[in-house]
C-alpha positions in Angstrom: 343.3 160.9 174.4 347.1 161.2 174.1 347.5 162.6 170.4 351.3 161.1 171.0 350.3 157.8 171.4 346.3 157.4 170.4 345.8 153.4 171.3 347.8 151.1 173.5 347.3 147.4 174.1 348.6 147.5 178.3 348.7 150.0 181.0 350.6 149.5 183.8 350.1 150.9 187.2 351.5 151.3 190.7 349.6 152.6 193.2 347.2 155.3 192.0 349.1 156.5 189.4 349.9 155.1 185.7 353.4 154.1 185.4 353.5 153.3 181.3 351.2 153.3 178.6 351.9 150.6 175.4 352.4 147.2 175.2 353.7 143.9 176.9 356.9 144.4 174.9 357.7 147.9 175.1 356.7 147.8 178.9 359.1 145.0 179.7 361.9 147.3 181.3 359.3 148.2 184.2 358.2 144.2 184.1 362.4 143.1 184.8 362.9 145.5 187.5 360.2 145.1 189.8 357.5 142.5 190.6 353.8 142.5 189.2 351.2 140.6 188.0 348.8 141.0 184.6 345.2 141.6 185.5 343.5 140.7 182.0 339.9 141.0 183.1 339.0 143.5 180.5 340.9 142.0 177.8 337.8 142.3 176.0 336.7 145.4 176.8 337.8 148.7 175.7 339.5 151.8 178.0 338.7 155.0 178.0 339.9 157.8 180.8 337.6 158.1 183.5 334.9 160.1 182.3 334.4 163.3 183.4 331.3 165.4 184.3 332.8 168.8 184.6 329.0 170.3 185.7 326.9 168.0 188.2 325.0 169.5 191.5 325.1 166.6 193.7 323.4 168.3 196.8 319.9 169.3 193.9 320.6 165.7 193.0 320.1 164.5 196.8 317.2 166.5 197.0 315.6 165.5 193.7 316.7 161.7 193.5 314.2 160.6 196.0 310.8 162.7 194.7 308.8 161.3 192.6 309.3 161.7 188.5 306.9 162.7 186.2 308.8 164.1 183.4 308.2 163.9 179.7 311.2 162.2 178.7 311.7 158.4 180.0 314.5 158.2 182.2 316.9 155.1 183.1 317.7 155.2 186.5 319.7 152.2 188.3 317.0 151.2 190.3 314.5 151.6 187.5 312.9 153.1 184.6 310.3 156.4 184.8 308.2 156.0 181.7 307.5 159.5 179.9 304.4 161.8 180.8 303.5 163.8 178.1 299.7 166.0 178.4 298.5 168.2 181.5 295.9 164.9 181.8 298.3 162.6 181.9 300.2 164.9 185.0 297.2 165.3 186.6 296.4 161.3 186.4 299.6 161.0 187.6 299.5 163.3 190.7 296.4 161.6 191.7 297.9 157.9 191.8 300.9 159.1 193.6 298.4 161.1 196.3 296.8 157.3 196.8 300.3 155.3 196.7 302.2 157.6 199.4 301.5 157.3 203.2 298.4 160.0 204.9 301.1 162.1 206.9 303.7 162.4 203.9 304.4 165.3 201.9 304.2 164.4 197.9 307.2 165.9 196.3 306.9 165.6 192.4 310.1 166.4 189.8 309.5 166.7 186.0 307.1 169.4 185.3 306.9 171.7 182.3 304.5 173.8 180.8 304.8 172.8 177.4 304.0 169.5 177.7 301.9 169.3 181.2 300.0 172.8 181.0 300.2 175.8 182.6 300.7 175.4 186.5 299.0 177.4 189.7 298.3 176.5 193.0 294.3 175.9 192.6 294.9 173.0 189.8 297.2 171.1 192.2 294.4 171.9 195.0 291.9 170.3 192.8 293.7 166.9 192.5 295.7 166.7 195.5 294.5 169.0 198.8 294.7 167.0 201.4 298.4 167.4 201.7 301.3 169.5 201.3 302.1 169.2 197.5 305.3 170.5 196.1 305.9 170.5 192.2 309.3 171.1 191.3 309.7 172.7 187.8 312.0 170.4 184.9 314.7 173.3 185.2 314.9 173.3 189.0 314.8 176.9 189.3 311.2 177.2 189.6 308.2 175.7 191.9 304.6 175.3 192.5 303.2 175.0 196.0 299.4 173.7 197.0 297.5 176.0 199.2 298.4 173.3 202.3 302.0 173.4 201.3 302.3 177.1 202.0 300.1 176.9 205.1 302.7 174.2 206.4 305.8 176.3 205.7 304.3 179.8 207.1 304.1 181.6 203.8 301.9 184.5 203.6 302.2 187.4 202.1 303.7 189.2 205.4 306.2 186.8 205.8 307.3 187.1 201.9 307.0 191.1 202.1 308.7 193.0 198.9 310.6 189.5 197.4 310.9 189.7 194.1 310.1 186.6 191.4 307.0 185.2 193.8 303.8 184.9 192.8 301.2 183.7 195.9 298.1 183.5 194.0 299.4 180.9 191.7 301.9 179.4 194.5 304.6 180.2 192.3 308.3 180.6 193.2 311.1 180.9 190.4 314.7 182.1 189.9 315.4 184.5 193.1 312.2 183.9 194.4 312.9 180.0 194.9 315.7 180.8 197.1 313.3 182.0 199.8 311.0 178.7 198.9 313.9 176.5 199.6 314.9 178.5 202.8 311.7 177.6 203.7 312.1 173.5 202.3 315.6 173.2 203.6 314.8 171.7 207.3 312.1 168.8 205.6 314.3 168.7 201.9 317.8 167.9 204.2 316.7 166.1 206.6 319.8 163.8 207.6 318.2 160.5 206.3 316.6 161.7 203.5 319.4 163.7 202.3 321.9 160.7 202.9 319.7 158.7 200.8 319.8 160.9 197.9 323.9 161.2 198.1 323.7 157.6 198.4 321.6 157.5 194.9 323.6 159.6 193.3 326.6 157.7 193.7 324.8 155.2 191.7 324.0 157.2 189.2 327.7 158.8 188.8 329.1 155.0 189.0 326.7 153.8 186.1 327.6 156.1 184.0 331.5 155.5 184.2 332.5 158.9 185.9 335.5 158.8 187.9 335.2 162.9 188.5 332.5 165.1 188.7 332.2 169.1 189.8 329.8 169.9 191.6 328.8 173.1 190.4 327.3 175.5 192.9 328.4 173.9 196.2 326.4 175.7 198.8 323.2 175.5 196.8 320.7 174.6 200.1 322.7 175.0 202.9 326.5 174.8 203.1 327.3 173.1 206.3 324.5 170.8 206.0 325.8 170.4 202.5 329.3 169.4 203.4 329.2 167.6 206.5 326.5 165.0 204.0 328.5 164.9 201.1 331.7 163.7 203.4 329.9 161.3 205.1 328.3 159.7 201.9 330.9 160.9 198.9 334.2 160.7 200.8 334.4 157.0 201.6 336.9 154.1 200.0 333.6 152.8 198.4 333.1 155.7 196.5 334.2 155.1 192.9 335.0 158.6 191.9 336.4 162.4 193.2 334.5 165.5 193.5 335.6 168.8 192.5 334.1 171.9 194.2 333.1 175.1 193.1 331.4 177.5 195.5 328.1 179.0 194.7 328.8 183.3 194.9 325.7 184.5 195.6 325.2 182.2 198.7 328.6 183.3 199.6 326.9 186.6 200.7 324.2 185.5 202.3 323.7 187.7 205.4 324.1 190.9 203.7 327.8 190.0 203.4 330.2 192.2 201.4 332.4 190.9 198.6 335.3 191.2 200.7 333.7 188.9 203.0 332.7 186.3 201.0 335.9 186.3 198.9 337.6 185.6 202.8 335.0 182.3 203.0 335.8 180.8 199.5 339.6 181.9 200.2 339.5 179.6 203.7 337.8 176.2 201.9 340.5 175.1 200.7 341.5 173.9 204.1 339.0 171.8 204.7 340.0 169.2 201.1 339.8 165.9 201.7 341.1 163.1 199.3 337.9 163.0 196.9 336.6 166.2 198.3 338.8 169.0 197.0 337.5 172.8 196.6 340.3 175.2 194.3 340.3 179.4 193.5 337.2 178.6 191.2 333.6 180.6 191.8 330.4 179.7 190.1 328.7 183.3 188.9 325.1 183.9 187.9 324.0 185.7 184.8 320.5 184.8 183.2 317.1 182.2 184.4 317.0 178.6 183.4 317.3 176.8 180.2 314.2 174.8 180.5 311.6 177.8 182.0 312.3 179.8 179.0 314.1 182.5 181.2 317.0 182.5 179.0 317.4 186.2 178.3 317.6 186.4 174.4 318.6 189.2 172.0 316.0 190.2 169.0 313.5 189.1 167.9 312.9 187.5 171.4 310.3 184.3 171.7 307.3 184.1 169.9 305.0 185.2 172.7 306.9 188.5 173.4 308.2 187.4 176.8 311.5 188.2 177.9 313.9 186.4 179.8 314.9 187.0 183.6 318.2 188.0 185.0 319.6 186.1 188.0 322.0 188.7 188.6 321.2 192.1 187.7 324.7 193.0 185.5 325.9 196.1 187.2 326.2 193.9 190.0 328.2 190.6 187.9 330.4 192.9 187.0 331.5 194.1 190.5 331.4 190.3 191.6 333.4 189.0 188.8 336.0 191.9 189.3 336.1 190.8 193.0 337.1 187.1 192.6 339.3 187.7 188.8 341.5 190.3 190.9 342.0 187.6 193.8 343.1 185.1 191.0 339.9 183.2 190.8 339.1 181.1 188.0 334.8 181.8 187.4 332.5 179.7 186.2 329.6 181.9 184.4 325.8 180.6 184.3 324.7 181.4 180.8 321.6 179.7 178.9 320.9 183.5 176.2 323.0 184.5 174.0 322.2 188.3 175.7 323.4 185.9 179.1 326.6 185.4 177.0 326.9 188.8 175.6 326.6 190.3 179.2 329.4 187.5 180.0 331.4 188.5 176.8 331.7 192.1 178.4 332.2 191.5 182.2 335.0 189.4 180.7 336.3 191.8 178.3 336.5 194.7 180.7 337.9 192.6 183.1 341.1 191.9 181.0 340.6 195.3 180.1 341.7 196.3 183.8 343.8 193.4 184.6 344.9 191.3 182.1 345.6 187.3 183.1 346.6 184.9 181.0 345.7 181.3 181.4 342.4 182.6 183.3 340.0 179.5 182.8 336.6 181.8 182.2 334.3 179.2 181.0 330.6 180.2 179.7 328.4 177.2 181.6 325.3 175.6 179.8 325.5 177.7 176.7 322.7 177.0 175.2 321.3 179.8 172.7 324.7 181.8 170.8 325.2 183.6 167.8 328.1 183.0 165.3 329.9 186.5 166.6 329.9 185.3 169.9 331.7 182.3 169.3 334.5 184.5 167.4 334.7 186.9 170.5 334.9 183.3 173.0 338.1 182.7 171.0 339.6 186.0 171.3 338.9 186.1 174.9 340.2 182.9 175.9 337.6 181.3 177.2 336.3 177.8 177.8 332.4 176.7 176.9 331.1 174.1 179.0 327.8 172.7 177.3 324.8 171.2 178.3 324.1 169.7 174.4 321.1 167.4 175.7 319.0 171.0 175.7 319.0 170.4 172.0 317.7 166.4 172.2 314.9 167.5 174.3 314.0 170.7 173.8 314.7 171.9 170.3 311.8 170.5 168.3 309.1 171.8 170.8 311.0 175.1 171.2 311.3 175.8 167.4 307.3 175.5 167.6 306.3 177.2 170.8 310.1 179.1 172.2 312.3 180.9 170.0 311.4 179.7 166.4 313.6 177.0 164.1 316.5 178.7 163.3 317.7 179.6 166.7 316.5 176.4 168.2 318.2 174.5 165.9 321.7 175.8 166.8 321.6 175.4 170.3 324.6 174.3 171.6 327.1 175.4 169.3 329.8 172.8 169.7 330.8 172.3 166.2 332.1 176.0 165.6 333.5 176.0 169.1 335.9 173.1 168.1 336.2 174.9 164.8 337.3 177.9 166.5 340.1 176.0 168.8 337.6 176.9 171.8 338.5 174.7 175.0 335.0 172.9 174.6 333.3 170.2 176.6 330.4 168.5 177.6 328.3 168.7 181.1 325.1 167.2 182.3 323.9 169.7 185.1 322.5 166.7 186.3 319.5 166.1 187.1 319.0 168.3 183.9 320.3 165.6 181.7 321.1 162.5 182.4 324.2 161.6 183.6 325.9 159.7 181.4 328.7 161.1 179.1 328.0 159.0 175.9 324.1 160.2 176.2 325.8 163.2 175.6 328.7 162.5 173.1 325.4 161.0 171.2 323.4 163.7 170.8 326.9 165.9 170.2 328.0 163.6 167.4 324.6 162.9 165.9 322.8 166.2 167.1 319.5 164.4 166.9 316.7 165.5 168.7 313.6 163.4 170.5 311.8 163.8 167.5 314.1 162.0 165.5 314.9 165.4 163.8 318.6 166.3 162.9 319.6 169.6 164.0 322.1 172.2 162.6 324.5 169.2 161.3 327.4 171.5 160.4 327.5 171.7 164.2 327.8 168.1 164.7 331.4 166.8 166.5 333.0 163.4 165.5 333.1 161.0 168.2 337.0 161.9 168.7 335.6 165.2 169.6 332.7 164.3 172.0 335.5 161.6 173.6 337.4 164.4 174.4 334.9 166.7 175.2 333.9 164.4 178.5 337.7 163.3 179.2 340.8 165.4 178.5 338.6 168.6 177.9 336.7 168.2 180.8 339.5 167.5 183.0 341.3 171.1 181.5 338.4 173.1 182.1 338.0 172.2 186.0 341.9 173.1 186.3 343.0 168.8 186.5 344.5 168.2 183.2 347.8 167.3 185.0 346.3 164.5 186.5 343.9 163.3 184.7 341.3 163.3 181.5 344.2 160.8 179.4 345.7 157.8 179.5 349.7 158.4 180.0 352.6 158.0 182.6 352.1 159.7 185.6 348.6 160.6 185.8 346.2 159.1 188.4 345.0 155.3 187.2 341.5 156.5 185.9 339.8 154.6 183.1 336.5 153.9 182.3 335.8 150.3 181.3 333.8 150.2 177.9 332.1 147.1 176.0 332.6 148.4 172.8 335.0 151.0 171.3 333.4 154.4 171.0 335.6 155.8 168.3 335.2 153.0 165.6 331.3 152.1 166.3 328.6 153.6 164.0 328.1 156.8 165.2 323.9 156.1 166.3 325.4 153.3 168.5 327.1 155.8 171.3 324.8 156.1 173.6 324.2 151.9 173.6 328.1 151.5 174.6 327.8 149.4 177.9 329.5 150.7 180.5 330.8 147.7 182.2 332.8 149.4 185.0 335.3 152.1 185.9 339.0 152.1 187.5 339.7 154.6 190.3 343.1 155.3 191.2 344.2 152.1 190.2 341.1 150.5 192.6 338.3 148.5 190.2 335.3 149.3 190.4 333.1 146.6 188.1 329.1 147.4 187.6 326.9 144.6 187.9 
């Protein structure tokens, strides 16, 4: 990922940084003047830089890791494989073998639904399989829940204690977008629990190691509970053992929890930087809100809409984005922008533009996060602006064919995720996983970007297909630019840090359909080797 010097046969290192980048021969000043020794244990294998997941939430991946999946995708996890679950009878089934497998006294926590492929959810179908116990089933896109009738009753819902909140529904024991902040308020003591939460840190550091990251940002830190939040992830994620570092980007709105001002919350993000560590390093970066999740069709979309007539949902209303961006882009802040619409990107487009408008900055790092529906004008105004898109392109692999039939219609579904125009464009692009919203592993993704083929086995708008040099970039060198590290890492070249992931196959000269089959047979951190077994 060095356009000066593409491939290299030997790498040397001191310490935790790279010291040259060529061959034996060339190398062989370094070699006379100072002591070493050749470590040819990858002879055979192919190195990358350390991949790079520039969107991960580690904290929803502790809470999620250890529920139980019923999703209808398979998924590959270290410890072993969740076979797809793909018709409301098939969910239901499943919720009634885990209610018999799980101990009397436990709740049953359950990840992976959606309504177009497990039926439309409410409290009184969950009653009727499972009512014995508190049930909790936690929507595909995270930003949504459904609650059993004993759930609520455990946690003190009723309708006095929820009052005038917005985006909760009792009757069906619904909670989504705003409204599941107050339902994980309400979680937060059982769902961080110091062993259970330390056990899903723990299993998410396997799943970042398998899939040859040596960096990930998490992307919302603060999304539960912040001091729960940090004191776990040091304890679990800031250890020698750890293969990787973490970048951190501070969740706004949770910021001003408390009925906290702007000021106020721009004084907490401004004092986290002193509490870095080595792998734990927070920066002037902010994670803003604009439109609902990807997955619940909350997107908020421009004409014609979806095919049933709803609309999407706003996280933030925009009067409001606009007076938080303002607060954070005056103070120097580089923000992050949750957008899944392409009216969630023309609202971004805007607060951006009158931003500059008032204070121009060059340099200023606004990326445009998940980016999932977009038009062609949009991409043109990206450019102009100057800013970064950060994509989740697995939103096409498993959601495109089902959403061209019951979403948003073929033509927009098809074009999700819009990386081949980006690049076009000269757009600092790269790919993400929002993990546990894809699955984290950066050739998954360079897959679907290169081949843009969907579960179906459909291709999907191939004129915005990358070539693998692209989607290698787009989870090293772009990656690393677009979280503000490019100095330091994201290539392979004299004085960056000693990152490389260890490949058993070369990515840029295999058939393209072969990407995602790329063993990953280890990574190198800071010069430290890190081999999967």
């Amino acid at each position: 990922m060095n356009p000066s010097l593409p491939r290299a046969e030997a790498v040397a290192v001191r310490d935790d940084r790279i010291v040259e980048v060529g061959t034996l021969d060339s190398l062989r000043p370094w070699l006379d003047a100072h002591e070493y020794r050749i470590d040819d244990r990858f002879a055979d294998c192919v190195l990358t830089p350390g991949f790079i997941d520039p969107h991960l939430h580690p904290s929803m991946a502790a809470v999620l890791l250890p529920m139980h999946f019923v999703t209808a995708m398979e998924w590959k996890l270290p410890w072993g494989r969740v076979a797809p679950t793909t018709t409301p009878t098939a969910f239901d089934q499943r919720l009634s073998e885990l209610d018999a497998e799980i101990a009397p006294n436990e709740t049953l926590y359950v990840w992976g639904y959606h309504q177009l492929w497990h039926g439309p959810m409410h409290r009184a179908r969950i009653d009727s399989i499972v009512a014995n116990r508190p049930v909790v089933v936690w929507h595909r896109s995270f930003h949504e829940l459904y609650m059993n009738a004993k759930a609520l009753t455990w946690l003190g819902i009723t309708e006095s204690a929820v009052g005038n909140r917005q985006q909760i529904d009792l009757i069906k024991g619904h909670f989504y977008e705003n409204g599941l902040g107050y339902a994980i308020n309400q979680l937060n003591p059982h769902i961080l629990s110091p062993e259970r939460y330390a056990d899903g840190l723990e299993r998410l550091k396997q799943v970042v190691h398998a899939g040859g990251h040596t960096t990930i940002a998490d992307m919302a830190t603060g999304l539960f509970d912040f001091d729960r939040e940090w004191q776990a992830m040091k304890d679990v994620l800031d250890t020698d053992d750890t293969p990787f570092r973490t970048e951190l980007i501070v969740h706004a709105t949770r910021l001003r929890q408390g009925g906290k001002t702007d000021a106020e919350a721009l004084a907490l993000a401004d004092a986290l930087v002193e509490r870095n560590t080595h792998r734990l390093r927070f920066d002037k970066r902010i994670k803003l809100f604009a439109d609902g999740a990807f997955f619940s069709l909350l997107a908020q979309v421009g004409e014609p809409g979806y095919i049933d007539g709803h609309r999407g949902e706003w996280l933030t209303p925009p009067e409001l984005l606009h007076d938080m961006a303002r607060t954070y882009w005056n103070a120097g802040y580089r923000i992050h922008l949750h957008v899944t619409g392409d009216l969630g990107v023309e609202l971004g487009l805007d607060v951006l533009q009158r931003l500059q408008f008032e204070r121009p900055r060059f340099n200023h790092g606004f990326t445009f996060e998940h980016f999932g529906f977009s038009t062609p004008e949009q991409i043109k105004r990206i450019r102009a602006l100057g800013a970064n898109v950060s994509a989740n392109v697995y939103y096409l692999h498993e959601l495109s064919d089902i959403y061209a039939l019951e979403g948003i219609g073929y033509e927009r579904a098809s074009q999700m995720a819009r990386l081949g125009s980006c690049f076009r464009e000269g757009i600092m692009t790269t790919l993400h996983s929002d993990f546990t919203m894809a699955p984290a592993e950066p050739l998954n993704s360079a897959w679907v970007a290169v081949n843009r083929i969907n579960c179906e086995g459909h291709q999907m708008a191939a004129t915005e297909c990358l070539t693998s040099e692209q989607a290698l970039a787009a989870i090293t060198i772009n990656a690393a630019h677009v979280i503000g590290r490019a100095d330091d890492i994201g290539s392979i070249r004299a004085g960056k840090k000693a990152d490389f992931t260890v490949l058993g196959a070369d990515p840029l000269t295999c058939d393209p359909l072969e990407l995602k089959d790329i063993p990953v047979q280890g990574t190198v951190f800071e010069g430290n080797v890190f081999p999967l077994s």
